[in-house]
N, C-alpha and C positions, 0 to 999 in steps of 0.2 A: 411588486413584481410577483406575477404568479411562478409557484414551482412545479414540474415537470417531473411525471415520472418516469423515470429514466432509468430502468430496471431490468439490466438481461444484457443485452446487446448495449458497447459504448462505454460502460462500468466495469473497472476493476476491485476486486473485493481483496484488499493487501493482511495479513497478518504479518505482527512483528513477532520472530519468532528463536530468537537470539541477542541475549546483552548487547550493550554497545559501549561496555564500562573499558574496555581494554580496545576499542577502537579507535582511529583517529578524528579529530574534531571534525577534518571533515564531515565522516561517515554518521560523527554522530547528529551533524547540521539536517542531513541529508534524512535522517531516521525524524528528526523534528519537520522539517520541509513536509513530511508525508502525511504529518497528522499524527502523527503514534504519540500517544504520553506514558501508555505503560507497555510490562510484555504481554503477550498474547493479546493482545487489543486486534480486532479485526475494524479496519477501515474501509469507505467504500472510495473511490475517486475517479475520476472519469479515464475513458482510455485514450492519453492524446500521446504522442511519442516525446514529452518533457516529463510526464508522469514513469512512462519505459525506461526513460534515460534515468529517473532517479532507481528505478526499482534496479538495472541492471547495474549500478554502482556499488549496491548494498544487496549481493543474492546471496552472500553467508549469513547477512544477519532479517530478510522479510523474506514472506514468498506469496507467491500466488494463488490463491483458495480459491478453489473451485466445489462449487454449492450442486446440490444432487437437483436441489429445486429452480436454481436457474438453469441446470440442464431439460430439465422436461418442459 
């Protein structure tokens, strides 16, 4: 299966940007759900609203990067 580049529009770019050591299991499933293994780790993942709904569960501990070169 070929891959698709999918770059700009459609992709969320997530940094994990706060422990999850004193959070609850859930939140920490949710930190693992995303792809993160460690801090600061930046992930790409598409923009579908199951992806939104994870990110909005967990805004104290990811957030949403925004790149100077996907703006131009």
């Amino acid at each position: 299966m070929a891959k698709t580049a999918n770059t700009g529009a459609g992709m969320l770019r997530l940094k994990w940007v706060r422990s999850a050591i004193c959070a609850p299991v859930k939140q920490k499933r949710v930190v693992k759900g995303l792809g993160f293994t460690r801090l600061n780790q930046v992930v790409e993942r598409p923009d579908t609203p199951a992806i939104r709904g994870m990110v909005a569960k967990v805004p104290h501990l990811v957030e949403i990067v925004q790149w100077e070169s996907a703006l131009s």
